[in-house]
N, C-alpha and C positions, 0 to 999 in steps of 0.2 A: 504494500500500500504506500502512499504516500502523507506529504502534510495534509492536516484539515484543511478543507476551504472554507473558510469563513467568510460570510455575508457580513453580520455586526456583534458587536458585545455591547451587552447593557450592564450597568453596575449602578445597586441601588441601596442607599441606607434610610433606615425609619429609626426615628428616636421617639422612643416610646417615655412620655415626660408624667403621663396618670392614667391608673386604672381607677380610681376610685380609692377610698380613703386617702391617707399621709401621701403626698407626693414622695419616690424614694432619692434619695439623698443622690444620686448620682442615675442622668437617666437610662436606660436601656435603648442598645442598637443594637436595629438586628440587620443583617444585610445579605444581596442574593446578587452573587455575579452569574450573566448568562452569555453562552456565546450559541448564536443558529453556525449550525455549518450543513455542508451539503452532505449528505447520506450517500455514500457509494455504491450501498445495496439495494437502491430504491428502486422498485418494478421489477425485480425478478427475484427468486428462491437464490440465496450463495449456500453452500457447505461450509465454507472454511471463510472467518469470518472472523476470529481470534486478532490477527495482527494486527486489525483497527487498532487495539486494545492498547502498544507499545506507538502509534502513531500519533493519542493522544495525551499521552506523556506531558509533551514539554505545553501542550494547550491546558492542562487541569493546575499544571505547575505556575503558567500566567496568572489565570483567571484566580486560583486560590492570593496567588502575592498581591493583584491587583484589590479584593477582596481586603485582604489584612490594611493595607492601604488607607482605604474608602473609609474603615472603622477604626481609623484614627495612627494607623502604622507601629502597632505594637501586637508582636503574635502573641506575646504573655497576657494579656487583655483579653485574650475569646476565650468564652468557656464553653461556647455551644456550634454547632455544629452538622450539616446534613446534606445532602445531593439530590438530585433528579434529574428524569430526563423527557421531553414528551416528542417523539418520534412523527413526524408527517404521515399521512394515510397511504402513501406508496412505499412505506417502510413498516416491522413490522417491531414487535414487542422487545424480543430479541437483542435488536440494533438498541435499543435503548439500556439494554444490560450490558451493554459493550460500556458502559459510562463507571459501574462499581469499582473496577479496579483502579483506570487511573483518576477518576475525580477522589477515591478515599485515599489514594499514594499520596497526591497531590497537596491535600490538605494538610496530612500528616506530616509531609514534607516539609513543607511551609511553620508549620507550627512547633517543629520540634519533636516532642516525644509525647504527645499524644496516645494515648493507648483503647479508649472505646472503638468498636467498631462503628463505622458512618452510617447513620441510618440512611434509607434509601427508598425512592419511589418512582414509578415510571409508568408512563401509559400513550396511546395511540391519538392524536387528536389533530383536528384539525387546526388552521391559522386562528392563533387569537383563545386560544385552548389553555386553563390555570392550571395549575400542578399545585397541591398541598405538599410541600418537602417539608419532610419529619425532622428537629432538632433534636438530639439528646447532647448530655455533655459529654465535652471531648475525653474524661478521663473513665468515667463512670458511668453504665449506661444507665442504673438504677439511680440515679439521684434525679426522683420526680418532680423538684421545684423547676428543671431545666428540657422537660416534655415538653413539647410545643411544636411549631410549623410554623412555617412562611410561606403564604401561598404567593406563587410567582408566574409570570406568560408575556407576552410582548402580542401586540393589536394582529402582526403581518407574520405571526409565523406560530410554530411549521407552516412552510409551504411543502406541497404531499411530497416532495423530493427532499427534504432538511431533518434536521434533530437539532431539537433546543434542548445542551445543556446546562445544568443549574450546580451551582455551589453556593450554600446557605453557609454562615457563621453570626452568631448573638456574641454579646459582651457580658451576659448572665443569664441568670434565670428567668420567668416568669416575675413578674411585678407582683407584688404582695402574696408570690408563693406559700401555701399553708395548708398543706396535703399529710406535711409528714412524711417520715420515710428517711434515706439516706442525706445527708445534707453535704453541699461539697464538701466545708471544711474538714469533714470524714471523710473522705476519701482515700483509701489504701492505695490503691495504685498497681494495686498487684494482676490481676487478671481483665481488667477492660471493664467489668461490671461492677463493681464495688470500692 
C-alpha cells in the first residue's frame, strides 16, 4: 500500500466550564482530531487488507500530537482517551477496524506510557454520519468518573469512497463525577484496568 490520501483534518476542542452545581475549579477539555482519507478498498471484496494497518502509522502519530497540541500541549494533562472510525457506504465495517491498531499505537505513542486499552467504535455511514467515540482513562479502564464519549462527524463526509478517522482525548473526568468506584488517584498501574 501506500500513504493515506487525505482530503482534510479537523481538530476540535470543547471546554466544558458547568454541568450544574459548583463550577469545577479548572474546566474540562475534551477534544477529537479527525482526518477523511480515501478508502482503497472501496467497491470491491480485498483479502489481504492488513498492511493498510502499518501505512497508517505515521497518520494516527500526526493527528494524536496534533491532538495533545489543541488541548493545550502537554501529554501529562490527558487522562482520557478513545478512537473511531465511520467508513463511507462503498466500504465496508472491516476497513474501519483497520483504525484499532494504529490510532491506539499512536496515542500511546504520543502520551508516553499509557497502559489502558483504547476504547473503540466504528460503523458504516453515510456523508454527515456522528460516531459516539467511547472515552475511558488512559491508565485504568475501570475508573468510572472518566466513562464518557465524544460524539464527533464532519457535514461532507464519508463520501461512499472515504473513512473518517477519529482520535478523542479529555483533560479528566466527567464534571461532578459521583458514581463511585475506582478513583484515578488509585490507580495501580499495573494491568491497564485498575
Amino acid at each position: 500500500m501506500a500513504e493515506p490520501k487525505i482530503r482534510k483534518i479537523l481538530t476540535a476542542v470543547e471546554e466544558i466550564r458547568h454541568e450544574g452545581g459548583t463550577p469545577p475549579a479548572k474546566p474540562l477539555k475534551c477534544g477529537a482530531v479527525l482526518a477523511v482519507i480515501e478508502n482503497p478498498f472501496a467497491g470491491a471484496y480485498h483479502e489481504d487488507i492488513q498492511g493498510f494497518m502499518k501505512d497508517l502509522e505515521p497518520l494516527g502519530l500526526d493527528m494524536a500530537r496534533r491532538l495533545i497540541e489543541a488541548l493545550g500541549g502537554e501529554a501529562g494533562a490527558i487522562e482520557g482517551y478513545g478512537k473511531g472510525a465511520i467508513v463511507g457506504q462503498a466500504g465496508e465495517l472491516e476497513h474501519g477496524a483497520l483504525w484499532h491498531v494504529p490510532g491506539g499505537y499512536a496515542m500511546r505513542e504520543a502520551l508516553g506510557n499509557a497502559k489502558a486499552i483504547v476504547p473503540s467504535t466504528k460503523k458504516v455511514g453515510a456523508a454527515g454520519a456522528r460516531l459516539d467515540v467511547p472515552v475511558t482513562h488512559i491508565n485504568a479502564s475501570y475508573v468510572r468518573s472518566h466513562f464518557d464519549a465524544m460524539e464527533v462527524g464532519l457535514a461532507d463526509a464519508p463520501r461512499a469512497n472515504e473513512i473518517v478517522l477519529a482520535l478523542v482525548m479529555t483533560t479528566g473526568g466527567r464534571i461532578h463525577a459521583r458514581l463511585g468506584g475506582l478513583k484515578a488517584e488509585d490507580i495501580k498501574g499495573e494491568d491497564g484496568l485498575r
